[in-house]
Every structure is written in C-alpha cells, then in structure tokens.
C-alpha positions as CSV (number, residue, x, y, z in Angstrom):
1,X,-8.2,-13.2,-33.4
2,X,-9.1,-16.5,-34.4
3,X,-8.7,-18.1,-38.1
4,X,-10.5,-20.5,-39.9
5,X,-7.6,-22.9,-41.7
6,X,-7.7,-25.8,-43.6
7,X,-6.5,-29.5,-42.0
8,X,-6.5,-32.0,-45.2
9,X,-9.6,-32.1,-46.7
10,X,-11.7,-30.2,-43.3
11,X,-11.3,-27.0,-41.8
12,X,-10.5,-25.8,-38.0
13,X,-10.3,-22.6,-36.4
14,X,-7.3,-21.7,-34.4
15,X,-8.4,-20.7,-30.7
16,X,-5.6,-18.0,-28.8
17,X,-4.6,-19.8,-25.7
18,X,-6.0,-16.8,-23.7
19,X,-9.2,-17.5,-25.3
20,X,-9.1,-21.4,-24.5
21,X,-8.3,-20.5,-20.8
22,X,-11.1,-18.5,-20.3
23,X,-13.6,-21.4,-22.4
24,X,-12.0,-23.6,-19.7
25,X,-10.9,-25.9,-22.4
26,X,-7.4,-27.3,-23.2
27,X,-5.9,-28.8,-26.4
28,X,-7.4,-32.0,-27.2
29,X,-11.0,-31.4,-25.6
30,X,-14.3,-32.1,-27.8
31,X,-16.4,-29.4,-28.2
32,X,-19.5,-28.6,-29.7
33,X,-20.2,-25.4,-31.8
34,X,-23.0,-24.0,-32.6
35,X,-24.8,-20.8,-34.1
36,X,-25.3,-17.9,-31.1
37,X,-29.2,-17.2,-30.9
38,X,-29.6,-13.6,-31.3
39,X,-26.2,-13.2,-33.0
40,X,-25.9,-13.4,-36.5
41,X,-22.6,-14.4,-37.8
42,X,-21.2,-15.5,-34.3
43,X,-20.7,-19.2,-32.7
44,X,-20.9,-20.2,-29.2
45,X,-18.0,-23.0,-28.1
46,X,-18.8,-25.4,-25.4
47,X,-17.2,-28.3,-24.2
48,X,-19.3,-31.3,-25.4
49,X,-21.0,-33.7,-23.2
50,X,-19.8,-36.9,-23.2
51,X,-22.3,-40.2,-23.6
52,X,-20.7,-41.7,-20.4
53,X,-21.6,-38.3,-18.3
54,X,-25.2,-38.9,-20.1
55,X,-25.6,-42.4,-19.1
56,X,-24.2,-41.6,-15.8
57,X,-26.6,-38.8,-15.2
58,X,-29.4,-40.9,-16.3
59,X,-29.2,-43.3,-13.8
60,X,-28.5,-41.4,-11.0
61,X,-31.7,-39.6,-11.8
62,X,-33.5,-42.6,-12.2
63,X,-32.0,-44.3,-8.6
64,X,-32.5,-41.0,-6.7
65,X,-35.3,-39.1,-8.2
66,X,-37.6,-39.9,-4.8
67,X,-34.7,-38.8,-2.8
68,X,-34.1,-35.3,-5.0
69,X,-37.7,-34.6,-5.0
70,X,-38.1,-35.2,-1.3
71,X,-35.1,-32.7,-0.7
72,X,-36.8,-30.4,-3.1
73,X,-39.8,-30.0,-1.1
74,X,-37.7,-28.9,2.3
C-alpha cells in the first residue's frame, strides 16, 4: 500500500513497483496528480505531458489540419 513520507522539507508517496508497472511509469518519470472526480479521498496518477509533446502537437495540428479533416470526412 502506498505511504505518504516526508523528503526534506516536501512530502512523496511511495509507489509499489507492481503499481508503477501497471501506471506504465518508471522511476524518474513526471507525473501529474490530481483529485479523482467522483471519488472522494482518492488521486488519479498520470504521466505528465511534456511542453515539447505540446508544442509538437500544436504544430502538427496547425500544418495538417486540412489534411486530418479531409481524412475525416472519408
């Protein structure tokens, strides 16, 4: 089960490797946590999304979009 420690003057939660596996995360990763709609008292874990992804996503949307709408339409 994991347990919320404290790392100098922050805190962390230890994540069972079984657990980490299965989030498809590995030591090292940034992640994002956040409440859980709908669950009181739980967090949802997810990797975080990097600002070079973002960027990178951005333009290809804006250099394709005729091209991804087009193939939308088939």
């Amino acid at each position: 089960m994991p347990k919320v420690i404290t790392i100098g003057n922050s805190s962390g939660i230890l994540i069972p490797k079984s657990q980490l596996a299965a989030l498809g995360l590995k030591v090292g990763d940034t992640v994002e946590v956040s409440a859980a709609p709908g669950k009181p008292n739980s967090l949802r874990v997810t990797p975080a999304e990097s600002a070079e992804l973002a960027d990178w996503t951005k333009s290809f949307l804006e250099n394709y979009r005729p091209a991804l709408e087009a193939l939308a339409k088939k």
